[in-house]
C-alpha beads as a LAMMPS data file, in Angstrom:
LAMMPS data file: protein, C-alpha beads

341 atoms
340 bonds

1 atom types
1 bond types

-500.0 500.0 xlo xhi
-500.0 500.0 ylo yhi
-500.0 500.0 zlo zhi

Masses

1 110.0

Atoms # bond

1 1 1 353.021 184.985 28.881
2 1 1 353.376 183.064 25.447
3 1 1 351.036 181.741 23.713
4 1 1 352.210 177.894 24.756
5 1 1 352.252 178.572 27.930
6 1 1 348.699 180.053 28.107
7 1 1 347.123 176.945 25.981
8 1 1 349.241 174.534 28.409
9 1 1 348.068 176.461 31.360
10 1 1 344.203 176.048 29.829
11 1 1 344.681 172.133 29.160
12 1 1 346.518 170.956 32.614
13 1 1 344.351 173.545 34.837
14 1 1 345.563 175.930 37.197
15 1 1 342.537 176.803 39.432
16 1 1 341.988 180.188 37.781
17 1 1 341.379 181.856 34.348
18 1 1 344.619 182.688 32.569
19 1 1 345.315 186.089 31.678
20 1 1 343.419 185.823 28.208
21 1 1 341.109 183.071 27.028
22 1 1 343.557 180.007 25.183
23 1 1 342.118 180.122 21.832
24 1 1 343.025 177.683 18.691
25 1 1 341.983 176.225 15.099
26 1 1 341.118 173.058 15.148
27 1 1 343.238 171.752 12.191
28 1 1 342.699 174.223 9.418
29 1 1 345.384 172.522 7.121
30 1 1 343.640 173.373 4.075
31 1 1 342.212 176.597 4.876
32 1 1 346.216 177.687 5.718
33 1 1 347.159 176.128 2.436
34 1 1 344.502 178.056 0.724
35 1 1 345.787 181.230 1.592
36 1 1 348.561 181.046 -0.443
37 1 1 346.783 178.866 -3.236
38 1 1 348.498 175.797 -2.120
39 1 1 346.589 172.375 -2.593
40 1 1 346.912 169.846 -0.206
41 1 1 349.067 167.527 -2.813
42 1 1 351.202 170.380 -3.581
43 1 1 352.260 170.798 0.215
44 1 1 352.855 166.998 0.617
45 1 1 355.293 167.446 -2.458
46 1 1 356.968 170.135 -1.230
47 1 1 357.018 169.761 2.443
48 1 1 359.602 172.869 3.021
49 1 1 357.440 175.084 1.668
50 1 1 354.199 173.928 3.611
51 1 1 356.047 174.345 6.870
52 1 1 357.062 177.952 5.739
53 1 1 353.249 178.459 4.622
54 1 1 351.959 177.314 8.157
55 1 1 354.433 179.101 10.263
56 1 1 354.049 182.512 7.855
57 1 1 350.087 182.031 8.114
58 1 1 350.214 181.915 12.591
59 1 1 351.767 184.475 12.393
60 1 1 349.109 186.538 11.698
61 1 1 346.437 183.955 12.987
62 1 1 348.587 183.222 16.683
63 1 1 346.397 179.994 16.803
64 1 1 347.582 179.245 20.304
65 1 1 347.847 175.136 18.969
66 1 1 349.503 174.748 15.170
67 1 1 348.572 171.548 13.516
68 1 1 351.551 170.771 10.675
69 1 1 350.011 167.139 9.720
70 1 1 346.717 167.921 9.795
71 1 1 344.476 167.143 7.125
72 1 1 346.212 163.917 5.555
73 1 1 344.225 161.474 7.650
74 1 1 342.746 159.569 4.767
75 1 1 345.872 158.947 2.566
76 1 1 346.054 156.454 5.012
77 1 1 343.821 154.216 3.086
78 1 1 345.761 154.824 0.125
79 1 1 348.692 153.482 1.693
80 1 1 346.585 150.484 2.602
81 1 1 345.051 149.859 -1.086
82 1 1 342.269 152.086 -0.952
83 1 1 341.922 155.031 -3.591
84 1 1 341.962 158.708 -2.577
85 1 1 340.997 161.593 -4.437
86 1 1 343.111 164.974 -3.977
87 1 1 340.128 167.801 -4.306
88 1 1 341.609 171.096 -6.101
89 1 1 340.197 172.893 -2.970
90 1 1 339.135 170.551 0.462
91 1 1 340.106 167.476 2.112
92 1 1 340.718 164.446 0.707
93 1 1 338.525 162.414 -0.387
94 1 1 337.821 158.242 -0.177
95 1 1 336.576 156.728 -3.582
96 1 1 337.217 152.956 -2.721
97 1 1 338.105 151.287 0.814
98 1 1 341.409 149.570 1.361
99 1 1 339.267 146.266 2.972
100 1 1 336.680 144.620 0.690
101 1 1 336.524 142.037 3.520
102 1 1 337.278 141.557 6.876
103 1 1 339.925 138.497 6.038
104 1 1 341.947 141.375 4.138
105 1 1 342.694 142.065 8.310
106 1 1 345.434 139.042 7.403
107 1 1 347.365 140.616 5.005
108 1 1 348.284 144.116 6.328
109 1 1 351.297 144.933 6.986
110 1 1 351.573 147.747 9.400
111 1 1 355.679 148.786 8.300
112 1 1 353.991 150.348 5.171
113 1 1 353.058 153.305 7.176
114 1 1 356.752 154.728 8.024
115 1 1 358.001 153.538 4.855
116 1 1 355.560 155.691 2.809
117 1 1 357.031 158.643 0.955
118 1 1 354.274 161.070 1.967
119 1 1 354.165 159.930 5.554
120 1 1 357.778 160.639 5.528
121 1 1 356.853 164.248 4.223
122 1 1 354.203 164.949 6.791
123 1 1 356.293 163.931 9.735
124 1 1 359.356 166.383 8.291
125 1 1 356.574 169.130 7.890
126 1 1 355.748 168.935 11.880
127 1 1 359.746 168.454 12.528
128 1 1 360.421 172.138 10.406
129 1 1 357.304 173.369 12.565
130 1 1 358.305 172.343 15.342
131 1 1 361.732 173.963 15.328
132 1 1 360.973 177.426 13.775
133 1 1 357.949 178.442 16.012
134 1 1 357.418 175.305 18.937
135 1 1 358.817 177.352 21.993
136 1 1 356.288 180.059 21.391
137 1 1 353.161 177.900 19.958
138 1 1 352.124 173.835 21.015
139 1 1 352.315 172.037 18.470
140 1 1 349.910 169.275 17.103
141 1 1 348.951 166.864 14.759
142 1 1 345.855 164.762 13.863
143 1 1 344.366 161.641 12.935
144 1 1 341.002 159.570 12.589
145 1 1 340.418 157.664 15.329
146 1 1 339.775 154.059 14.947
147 1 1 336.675 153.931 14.701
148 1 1 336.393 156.641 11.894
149 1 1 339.643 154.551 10.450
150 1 1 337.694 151.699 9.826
151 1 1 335.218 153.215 8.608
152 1 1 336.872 154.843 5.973
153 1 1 339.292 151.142 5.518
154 1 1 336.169 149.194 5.207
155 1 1 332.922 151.621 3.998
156 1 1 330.590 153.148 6.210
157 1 1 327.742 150.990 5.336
158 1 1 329.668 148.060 5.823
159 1 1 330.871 149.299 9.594
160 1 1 327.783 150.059 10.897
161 1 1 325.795 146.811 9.274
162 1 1 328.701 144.654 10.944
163 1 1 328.067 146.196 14.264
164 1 1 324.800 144.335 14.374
165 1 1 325.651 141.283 12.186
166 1 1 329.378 140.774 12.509
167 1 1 330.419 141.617 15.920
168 1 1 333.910 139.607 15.724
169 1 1 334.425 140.966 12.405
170 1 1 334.230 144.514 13.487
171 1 1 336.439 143.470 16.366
172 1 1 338.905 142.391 15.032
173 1 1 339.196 145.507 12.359
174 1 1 338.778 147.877 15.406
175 1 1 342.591 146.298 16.926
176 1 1 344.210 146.680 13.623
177 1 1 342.654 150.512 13.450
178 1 1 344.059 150.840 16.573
179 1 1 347.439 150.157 15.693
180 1 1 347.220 151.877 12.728
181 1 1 346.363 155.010 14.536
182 1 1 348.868 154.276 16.885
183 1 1 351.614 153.691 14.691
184 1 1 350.599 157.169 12.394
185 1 1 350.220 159.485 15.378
186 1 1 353.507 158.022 17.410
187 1 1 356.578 159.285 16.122
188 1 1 355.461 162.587 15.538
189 1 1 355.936 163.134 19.394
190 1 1 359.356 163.072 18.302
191 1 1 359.468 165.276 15.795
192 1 1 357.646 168.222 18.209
193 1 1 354.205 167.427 18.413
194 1 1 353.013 167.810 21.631
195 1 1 349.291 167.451 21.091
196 1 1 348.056 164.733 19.312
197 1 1 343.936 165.297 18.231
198 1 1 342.053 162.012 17.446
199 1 1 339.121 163.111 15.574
200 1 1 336.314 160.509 15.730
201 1 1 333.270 162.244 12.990
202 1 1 331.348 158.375 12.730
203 1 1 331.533 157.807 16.297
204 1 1 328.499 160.646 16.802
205 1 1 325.716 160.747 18.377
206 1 1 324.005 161.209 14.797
207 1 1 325.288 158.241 13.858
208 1 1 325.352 155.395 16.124
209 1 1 323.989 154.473 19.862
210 1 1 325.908 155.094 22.847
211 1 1 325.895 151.443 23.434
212 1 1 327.643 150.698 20.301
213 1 1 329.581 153.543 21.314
214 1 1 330.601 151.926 24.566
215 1 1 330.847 148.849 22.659
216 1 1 333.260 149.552 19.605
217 1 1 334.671 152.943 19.847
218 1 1 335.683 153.694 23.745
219 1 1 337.519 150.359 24.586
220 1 1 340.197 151.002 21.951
221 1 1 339.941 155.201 22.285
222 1 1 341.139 154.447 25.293
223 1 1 343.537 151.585 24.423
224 1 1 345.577 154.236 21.822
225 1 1 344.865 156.857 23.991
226 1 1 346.636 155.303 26.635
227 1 1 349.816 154.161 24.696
228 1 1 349.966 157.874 22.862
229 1 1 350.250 159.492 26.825
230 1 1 353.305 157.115 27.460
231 1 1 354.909 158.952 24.620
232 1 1 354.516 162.073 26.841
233 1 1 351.584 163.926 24.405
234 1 1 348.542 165.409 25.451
235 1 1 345.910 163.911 23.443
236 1 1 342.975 166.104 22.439
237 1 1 339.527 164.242 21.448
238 1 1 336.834 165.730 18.535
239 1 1 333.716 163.813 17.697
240 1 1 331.849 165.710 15.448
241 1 1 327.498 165.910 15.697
242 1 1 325.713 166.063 19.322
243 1 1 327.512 164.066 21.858
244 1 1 325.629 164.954 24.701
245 1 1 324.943 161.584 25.687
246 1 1 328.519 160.579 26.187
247 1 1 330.456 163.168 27.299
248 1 1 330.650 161.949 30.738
249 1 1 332.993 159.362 29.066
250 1 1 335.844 161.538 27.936
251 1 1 337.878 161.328 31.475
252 1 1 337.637 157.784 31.685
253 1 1 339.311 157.598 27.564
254 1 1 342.106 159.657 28.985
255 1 1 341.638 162.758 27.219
256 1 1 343.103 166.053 27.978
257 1 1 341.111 168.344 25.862
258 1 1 337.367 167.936 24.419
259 1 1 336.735 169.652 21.410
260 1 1 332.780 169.818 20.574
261 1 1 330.888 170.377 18.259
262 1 1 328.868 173.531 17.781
263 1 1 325.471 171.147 18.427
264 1 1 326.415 170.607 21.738
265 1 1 325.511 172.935 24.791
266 1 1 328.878 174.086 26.067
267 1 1 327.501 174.941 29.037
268 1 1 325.656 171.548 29.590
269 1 1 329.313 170.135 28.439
270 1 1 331.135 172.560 31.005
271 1 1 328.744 170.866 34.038
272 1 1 329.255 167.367 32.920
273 1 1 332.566 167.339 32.694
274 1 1 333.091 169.515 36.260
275 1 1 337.117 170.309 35.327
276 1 1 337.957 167.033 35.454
277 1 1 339.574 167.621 31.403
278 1 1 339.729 170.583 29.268
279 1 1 336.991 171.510 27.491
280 1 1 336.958 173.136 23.542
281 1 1 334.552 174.174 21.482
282 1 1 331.975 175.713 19.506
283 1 1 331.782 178.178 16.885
284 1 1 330.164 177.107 13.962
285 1 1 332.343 176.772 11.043
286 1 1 329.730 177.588 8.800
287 1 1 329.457 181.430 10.511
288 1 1 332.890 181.840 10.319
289 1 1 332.750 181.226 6.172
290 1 1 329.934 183.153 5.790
291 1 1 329.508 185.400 9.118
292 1 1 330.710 188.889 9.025
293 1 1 333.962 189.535 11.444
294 1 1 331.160 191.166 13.925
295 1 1 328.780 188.202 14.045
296 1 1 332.055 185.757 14.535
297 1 1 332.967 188.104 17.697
298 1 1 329.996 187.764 19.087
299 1 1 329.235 183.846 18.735
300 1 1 333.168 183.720 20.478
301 1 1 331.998 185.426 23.069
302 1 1 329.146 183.677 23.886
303 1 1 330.744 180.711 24.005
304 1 1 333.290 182.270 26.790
305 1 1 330.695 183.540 28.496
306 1 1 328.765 179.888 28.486
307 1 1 331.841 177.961 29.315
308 1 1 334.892 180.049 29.990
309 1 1 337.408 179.063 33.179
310 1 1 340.515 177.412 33.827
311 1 1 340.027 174.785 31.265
312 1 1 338.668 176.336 28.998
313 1 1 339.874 176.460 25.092
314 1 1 337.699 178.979 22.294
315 1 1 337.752 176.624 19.063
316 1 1 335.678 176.382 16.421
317 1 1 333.354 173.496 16.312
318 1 1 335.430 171.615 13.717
319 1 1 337.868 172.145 11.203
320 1 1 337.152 175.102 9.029
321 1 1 335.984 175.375 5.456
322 1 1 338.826 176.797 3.264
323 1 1 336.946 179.659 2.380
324 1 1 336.948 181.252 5.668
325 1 1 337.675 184.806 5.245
326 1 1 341.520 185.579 7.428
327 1 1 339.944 188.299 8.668
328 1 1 337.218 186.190 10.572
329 1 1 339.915 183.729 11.647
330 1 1 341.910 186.739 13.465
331 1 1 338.899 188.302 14.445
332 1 1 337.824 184.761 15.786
333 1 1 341.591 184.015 17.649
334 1 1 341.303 187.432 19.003
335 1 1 338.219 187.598 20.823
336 1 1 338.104 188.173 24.370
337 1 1 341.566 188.977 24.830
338 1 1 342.363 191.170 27.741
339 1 1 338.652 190.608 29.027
340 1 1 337.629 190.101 32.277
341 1 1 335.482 186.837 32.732

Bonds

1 1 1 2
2 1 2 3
3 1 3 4
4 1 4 5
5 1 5 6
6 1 6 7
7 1 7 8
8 1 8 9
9 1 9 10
10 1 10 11
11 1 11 12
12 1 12 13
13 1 13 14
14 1 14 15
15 1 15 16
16 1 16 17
17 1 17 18
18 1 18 19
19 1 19 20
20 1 20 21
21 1 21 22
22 1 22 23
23 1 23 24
24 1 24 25
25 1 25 26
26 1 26 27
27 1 27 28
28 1 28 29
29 1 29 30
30 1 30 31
31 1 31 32
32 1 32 33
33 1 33 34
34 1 34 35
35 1 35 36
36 1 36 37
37 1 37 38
38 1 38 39
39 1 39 40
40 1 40 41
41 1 41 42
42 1 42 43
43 1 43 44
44 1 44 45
45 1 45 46
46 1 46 47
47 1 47 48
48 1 48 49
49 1 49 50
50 1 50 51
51 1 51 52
52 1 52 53
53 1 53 54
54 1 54 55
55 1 55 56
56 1 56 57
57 1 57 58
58 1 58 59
59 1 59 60
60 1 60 61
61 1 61 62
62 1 62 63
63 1 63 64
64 1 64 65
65 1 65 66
66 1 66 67
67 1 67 68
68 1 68 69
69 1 69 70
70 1 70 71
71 1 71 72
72 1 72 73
73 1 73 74
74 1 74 75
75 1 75 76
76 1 76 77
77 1 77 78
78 1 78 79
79 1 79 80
80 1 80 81
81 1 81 82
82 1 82 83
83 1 83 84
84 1 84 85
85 1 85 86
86 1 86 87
87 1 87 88
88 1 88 89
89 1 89 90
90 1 90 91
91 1 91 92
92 1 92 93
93 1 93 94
94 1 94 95
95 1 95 96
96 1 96 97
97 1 97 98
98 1 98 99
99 1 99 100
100 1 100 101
101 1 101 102
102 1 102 103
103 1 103 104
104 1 104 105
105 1 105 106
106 1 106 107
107 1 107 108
108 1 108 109
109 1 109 110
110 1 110 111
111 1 111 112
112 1 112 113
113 1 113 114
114 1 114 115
115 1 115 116
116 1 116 117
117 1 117 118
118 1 118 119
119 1 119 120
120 1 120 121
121 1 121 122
122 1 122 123
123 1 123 124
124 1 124 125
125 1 125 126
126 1 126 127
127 1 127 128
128 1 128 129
129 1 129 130
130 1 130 131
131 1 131 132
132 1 132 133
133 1 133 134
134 1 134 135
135 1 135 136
136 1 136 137
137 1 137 138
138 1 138 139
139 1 139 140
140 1 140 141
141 1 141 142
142 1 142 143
143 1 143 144
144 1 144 145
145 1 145 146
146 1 146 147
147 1 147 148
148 1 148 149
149 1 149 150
150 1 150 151
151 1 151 152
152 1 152 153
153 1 153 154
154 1 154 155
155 1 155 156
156 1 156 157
157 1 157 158
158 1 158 159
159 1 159 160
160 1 160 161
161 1 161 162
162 1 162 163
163 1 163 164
164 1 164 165
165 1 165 166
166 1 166 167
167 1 167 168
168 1 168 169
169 1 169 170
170 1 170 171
171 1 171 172
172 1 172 173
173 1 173 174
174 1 174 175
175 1 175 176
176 1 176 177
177 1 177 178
178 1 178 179
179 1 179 180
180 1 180 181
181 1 181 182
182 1 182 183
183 1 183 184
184 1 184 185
185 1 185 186
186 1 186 187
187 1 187 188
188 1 188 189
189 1 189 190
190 1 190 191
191 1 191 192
192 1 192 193
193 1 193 194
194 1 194 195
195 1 195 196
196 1 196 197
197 1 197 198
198 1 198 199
199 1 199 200
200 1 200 201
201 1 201 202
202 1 202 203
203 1 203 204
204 1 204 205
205 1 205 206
206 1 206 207
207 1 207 208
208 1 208 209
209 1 209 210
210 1 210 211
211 1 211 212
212 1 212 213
213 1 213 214
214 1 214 215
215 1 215 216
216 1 216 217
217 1 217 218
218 1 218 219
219 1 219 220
220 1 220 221
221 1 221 222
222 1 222 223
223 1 223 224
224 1 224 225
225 1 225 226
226 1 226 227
227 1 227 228
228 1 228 229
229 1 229 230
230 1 230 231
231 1 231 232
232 1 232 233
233 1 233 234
234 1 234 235
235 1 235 236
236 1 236 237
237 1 237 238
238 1 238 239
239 1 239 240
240 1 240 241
241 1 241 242
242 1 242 243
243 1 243 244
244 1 244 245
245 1 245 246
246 1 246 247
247 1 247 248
248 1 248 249
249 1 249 250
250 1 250 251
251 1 251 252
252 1 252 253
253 1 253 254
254 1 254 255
255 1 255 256
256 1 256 257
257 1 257 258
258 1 258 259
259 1 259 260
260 1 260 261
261 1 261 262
262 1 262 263
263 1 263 264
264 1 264 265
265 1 265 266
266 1 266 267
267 1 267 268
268 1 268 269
269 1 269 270
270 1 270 271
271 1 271 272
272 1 272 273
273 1 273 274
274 1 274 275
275 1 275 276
276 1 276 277
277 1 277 278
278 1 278 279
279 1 279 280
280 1 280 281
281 1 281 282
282 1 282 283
283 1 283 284
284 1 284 285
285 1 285 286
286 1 286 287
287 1 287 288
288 1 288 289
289 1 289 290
290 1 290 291
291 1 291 292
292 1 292 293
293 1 293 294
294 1 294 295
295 1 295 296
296 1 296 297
297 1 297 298
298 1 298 299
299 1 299 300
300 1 300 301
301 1 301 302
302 1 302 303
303 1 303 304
304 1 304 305
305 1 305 306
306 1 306 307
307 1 307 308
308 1 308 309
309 1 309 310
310 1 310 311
311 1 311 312
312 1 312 313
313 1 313 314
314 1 314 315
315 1 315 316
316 1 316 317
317 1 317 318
318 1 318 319
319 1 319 320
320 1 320 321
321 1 321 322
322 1 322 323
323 1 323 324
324 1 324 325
325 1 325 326
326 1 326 327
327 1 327 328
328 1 328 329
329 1 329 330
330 1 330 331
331 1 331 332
332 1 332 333
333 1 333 334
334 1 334 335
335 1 335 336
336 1 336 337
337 1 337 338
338 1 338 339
339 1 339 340
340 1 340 341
């Protein structure tokens, strides 16, 4: 059986185990980059050789889920007026929002995002992806969500003070993040992406209430979630932090696979969520950097044996560091193949 059909087996359920655990990165766009001293800018400049980089890399990984697209989420805010900062090694970074205040809401104008050079260069990354290795491996791609989106348009401290003293305001921003999200994540269905991951880091339980929660973030989860399915994708949701509190609200958003974070009980996750979605999760990313290949086995088996069935997915518990050793990332892919559970 392939590797797409296992992870596609894993997400839609088929009333028993398949015949090895479905295992994937989450992301990993820089850490694949990294191992052939490639910067993020550098593959957005050169988006032929990033596809050959990611395709060269899973094949020794076999990351059951390749993410070409991953990683860019924030040069959305460039695109918007914000200013980004390319690190030499890492993500990139936010140095000034696009939105000083809400009324900038009245000026966007959403047709920047296709017209963008690098968006055009990250959607022909997924589309070289996509045809060299997407009948063997699902492909994916990612973006904030909109509630990390405005965040990162506006400033944190200026999201989370609004959701007490500017409830319209933040309103209002949340339906443009929406779109914007939207409008990022939706052709790339066409170019092969099959998955699309919303990851949602300032919607945690670390961070804010599950009533603002159920107030500003699942309302328009589900309203992109819902338009991204018509497209025919499977959508996968990460939040990062403990989200014990609201996992029982995953099904309702629509979501077909729940990636957690390695704070959260996967077996408290597994009975909450009784099948109803797919459930991912939770190596630390931190033991896989500095974890010997032993001590990664052996947190990835744990994990299977707290949560593994049908619907089950072994991921880490977000996107790795860069400086992952390969040999814990195959170490981590491969564990538990071929055992019984």
């Amino acid at each position: 059986m392939k590797a797409k059909e296992i992870i596609l087996r894993a997400i839609k359920g088929s009333g028993r185990p398949p015949s090895r655990p479905a295992a994937a990165l989450l992301s990993g766009a820089t850490w694949t980059f990294r191992q052939r001293n490639l910067t993020l800018k550098e593959a957005l400049d050169q988006p032929e050789l990033a596809a050959g980089i990611i395709c060269e890399i899973n094949r020794t990984v076999k990351s059951d889920i390749v993410w070409p697209g991953s990683g860019f989420h924030n040069l959305l805010v460039h695109i918007f007026g914000g200013k980004i900062k390319f690190r030499p090694q890492g993500n990139i970074d936010v140095d000034e929002p696009a939105f000083g205040s809400i009324s900038d809401l009245d000026h966007v104008d959403l047709a920047r995002i296709d017209a963008h050079e690098w968006i055009v260069h990250i959607r022909s990354i997924i589309g070289a992806v996509s045809q060299r290795i997407g009948s063997d491996y699902l492909i994916g791609t990612s973006c904030w969500g909109p509630f990390t989106l405005a965040g990162q348009f506006y400033g944190v401290e200026r999201l989370m003070s609004g959701l007490y003293k500017d409830k319209q305001g933040i309103r209002a921003l949340m339906e443009v993040m929406t779109e914007v999200c939207f409008r990022y994540l939706a052709p790339a269905v066409e170019r092969g992406a099959a998955m699309l991951s919303i990851a949602e880091p300032t919607a945690s339980g670390d961070l804010i209430s599950l009533k603002h929660f159920e107030e500003f973030v699942a309302p328009y989860l589900q309203k992109v979630i819902t338009r991204l399915k018509e497209q025919d994708a499977f959508i996968t949701l990460h939040i990062c932090g403990n989200i014990g509190d609201r996992l029982y609200l995953a099904p309702q958003l629509g979501v077909d696979l729940l990636s957690v974070d390695y704070k959260v009980d996967l077996a408290q996750a597994r009975r909450v969520l009784q099948g109803k979605i797919a459930l991912a999760g939770n190596v630390n990313p931190v033991l896989l950097k500095d974890g010997s290949a032993a001590q990664v086995r052996a947190a990835a088996l744990k994990c299977l044996e707290a949560a593994y069935d049908d619907r089950f997915v072994l991921m880490p518990g977000c996107d790795i560091p860069p400086a992952v050793p390969l040999e814990n990332v195959v170490a981590f892919i491969n564990c538990g193949a071929g055992r019984p559970f």
